[in-house]
C-alpha positions in Angstrom: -4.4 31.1 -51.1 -1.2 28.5 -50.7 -1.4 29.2 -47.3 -4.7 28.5 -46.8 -4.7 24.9 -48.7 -1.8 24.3 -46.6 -3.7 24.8 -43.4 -6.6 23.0 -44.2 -4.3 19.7 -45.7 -2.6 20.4 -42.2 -6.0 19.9 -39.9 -6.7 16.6 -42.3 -4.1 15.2 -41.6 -4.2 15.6 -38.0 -7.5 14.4 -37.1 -6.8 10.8 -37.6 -3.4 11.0 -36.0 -5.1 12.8 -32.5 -7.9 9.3 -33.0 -5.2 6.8 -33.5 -3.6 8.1 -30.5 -6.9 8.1 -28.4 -7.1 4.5 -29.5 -3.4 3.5 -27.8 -4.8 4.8 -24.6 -4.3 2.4 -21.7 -7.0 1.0 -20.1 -6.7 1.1 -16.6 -9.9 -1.2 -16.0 -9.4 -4.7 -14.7 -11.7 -6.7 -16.7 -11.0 -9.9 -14.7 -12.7 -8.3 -11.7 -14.9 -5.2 -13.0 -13.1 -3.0 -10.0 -11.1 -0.2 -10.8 -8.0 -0.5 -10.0 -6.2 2.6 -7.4 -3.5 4.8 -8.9 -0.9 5.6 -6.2 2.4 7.3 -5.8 2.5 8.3 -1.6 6.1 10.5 -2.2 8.7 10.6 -4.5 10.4 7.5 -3.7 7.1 5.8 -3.6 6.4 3.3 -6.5 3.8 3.7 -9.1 0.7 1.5 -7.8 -1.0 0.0 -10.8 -2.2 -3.5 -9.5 -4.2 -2.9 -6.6 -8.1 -3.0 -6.8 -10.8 -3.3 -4.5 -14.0 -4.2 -5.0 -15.7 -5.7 -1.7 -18.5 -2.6 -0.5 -21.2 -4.7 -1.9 -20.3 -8.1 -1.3 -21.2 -9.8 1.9 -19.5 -13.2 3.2 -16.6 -14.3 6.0 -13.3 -12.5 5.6 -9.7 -13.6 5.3 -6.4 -12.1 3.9 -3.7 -13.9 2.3 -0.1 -12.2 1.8 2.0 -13.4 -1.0 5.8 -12.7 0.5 7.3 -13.8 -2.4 5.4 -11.7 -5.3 4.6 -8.8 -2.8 0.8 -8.6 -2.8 -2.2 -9.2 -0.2 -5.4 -10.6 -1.4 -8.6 -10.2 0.6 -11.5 -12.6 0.2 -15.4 -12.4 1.4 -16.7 -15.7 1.5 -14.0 -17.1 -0.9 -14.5 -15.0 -3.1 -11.6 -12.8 -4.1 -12.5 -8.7 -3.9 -9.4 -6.6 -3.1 -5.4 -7.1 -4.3 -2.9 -4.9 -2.8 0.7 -4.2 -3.5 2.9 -4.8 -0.1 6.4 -4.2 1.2 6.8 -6.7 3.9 9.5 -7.7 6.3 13.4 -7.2 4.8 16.4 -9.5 5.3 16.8 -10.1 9.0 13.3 -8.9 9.6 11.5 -11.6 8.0 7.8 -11.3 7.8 7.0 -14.9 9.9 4.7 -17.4 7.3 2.2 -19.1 8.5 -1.1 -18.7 9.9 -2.8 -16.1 12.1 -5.7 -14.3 12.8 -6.1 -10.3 13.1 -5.7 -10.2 17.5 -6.2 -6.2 17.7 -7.2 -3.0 15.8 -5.9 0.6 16.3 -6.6 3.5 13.3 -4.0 5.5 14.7 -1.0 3.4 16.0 2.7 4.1 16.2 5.4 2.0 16.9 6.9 1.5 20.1 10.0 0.2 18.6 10.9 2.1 15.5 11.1 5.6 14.3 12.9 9.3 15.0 14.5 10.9 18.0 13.4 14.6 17.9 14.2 17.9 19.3 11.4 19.6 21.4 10.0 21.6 18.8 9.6 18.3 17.0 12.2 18.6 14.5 13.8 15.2 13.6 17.5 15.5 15.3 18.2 11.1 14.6 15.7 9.1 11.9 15.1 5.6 11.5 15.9 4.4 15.1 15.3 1.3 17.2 14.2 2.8 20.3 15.8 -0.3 22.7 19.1 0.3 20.9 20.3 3.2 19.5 21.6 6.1 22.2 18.8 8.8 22.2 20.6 12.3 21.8 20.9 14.7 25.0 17.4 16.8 25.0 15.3 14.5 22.3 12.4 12.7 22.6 11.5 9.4 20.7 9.0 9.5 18.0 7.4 6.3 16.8 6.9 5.5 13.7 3.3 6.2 12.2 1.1 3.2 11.2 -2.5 4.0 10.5 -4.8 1.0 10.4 -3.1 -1.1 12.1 -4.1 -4.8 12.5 -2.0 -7.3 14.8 -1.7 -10.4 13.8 1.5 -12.1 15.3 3.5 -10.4 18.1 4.6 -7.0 17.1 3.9 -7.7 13.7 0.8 -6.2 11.7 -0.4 -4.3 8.4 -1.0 -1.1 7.8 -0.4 1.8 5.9 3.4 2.5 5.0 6.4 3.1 2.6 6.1 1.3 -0.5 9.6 0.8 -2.4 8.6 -2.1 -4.3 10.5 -4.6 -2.6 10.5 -5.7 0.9 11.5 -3.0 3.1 10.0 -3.4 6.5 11.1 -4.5 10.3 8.5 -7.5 9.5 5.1 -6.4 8.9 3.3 -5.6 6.5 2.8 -2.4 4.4 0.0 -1.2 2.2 -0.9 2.0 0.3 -3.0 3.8 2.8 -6.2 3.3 0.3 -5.8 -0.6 0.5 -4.9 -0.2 4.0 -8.3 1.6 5.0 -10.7 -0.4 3.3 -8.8 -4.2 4.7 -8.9 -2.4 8.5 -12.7 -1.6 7.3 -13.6 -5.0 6.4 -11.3 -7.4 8.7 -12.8 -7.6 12.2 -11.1 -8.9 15.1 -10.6 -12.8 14.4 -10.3 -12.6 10.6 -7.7 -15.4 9.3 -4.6 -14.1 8.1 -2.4 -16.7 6.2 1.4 -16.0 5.4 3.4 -18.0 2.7 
């Protein structure tokens, strides 16, 4: 019988603990915009993305991006009106990303770089990573692999965004990098000639 009242004081007691803890749930909704926000970690060395959003399907109006070097983010606007924020990593000491302003020149979904990434063997295992293809020695018997960047939008030179590593600080050879998610929907929604400005 002890038992029993025991058991029963037990489950009343931990009711409202198991609702006070339902109440100190995060809310991952951003009420200043209505959109949910995307939850991304692309690898284990990836950082936690909280911050971007979009929230442009509906909306209709002229596009333009600005990228925010110094706090790391890219904001896309229809018609003025902001409706996407994305988390970048853009160029690293030495490879600054250039400010200023630009337009989107060119447009490929599946581009790699002709400059950066991994000498590999034949079978396409990676022998030397993280290479500059004009300057580092390739290897007897490898090949040079670029450097994947889906979505890929030009907007100065060599330099564009796209999809990419994510560290949380600026990482890149000067463009600029955005969680793949982000990445799709500004490719999506930035045609050829859309204003890019770069402070």
């Amino acid at each position: 019988m002890k038992d029993r009242v025991i058991t029963h004081f037990s489950r009343f007691l931990l009711v409202p603990f198991a609702v006070l803890l339902a109440g100190c749930a995060s809310n991952s909704h951003d009420s200043t915009t209505g959109a949910e926000p995307y939850f991304q970690t692309n690898g284990p060395e990836q950082q936690p993305d909280n911050i971007s959003f979009w929230d442009g399907d509906r909306l209709a109006g002229r596009p333009s991006i600005k990228i925010d070097v110094e706090n790391q983010r890219a904001y896309f606007y229809k018609g003025g009106q902001l409706v996407g924020v994305s988390v970048i990593s853009s160029g690293r000491e030495g490879h600054d990303t250039p400010p200023g302003k630009f337009c989107v020149t060119d447009k490929d979904i599946d581009h790699a770089s002709s400059l950066y990434g991994d000498y590999v063997d034949q079978s396409g295992q990676v022998v030397v990573q993280n290479i500059e293809n004009k300057k580092d020695p390739r290897p007897p018997g490898t090949i040079f692999r670029g450097a994947p960047m889906p979505y890929f939008m030009r907007i100065h030179g060599d330099i564009g965004v796209h999809a990419g590593y994510l560290p949380g600080y600026p990482a890149s050879h000067g463009c600029i990098r955005l969680p793949e998610s982000m990445a799709e929907k500004f490719f999506e929604y930035a045609p050829i000639g859309t204003p890019v400005e770069i402070e």
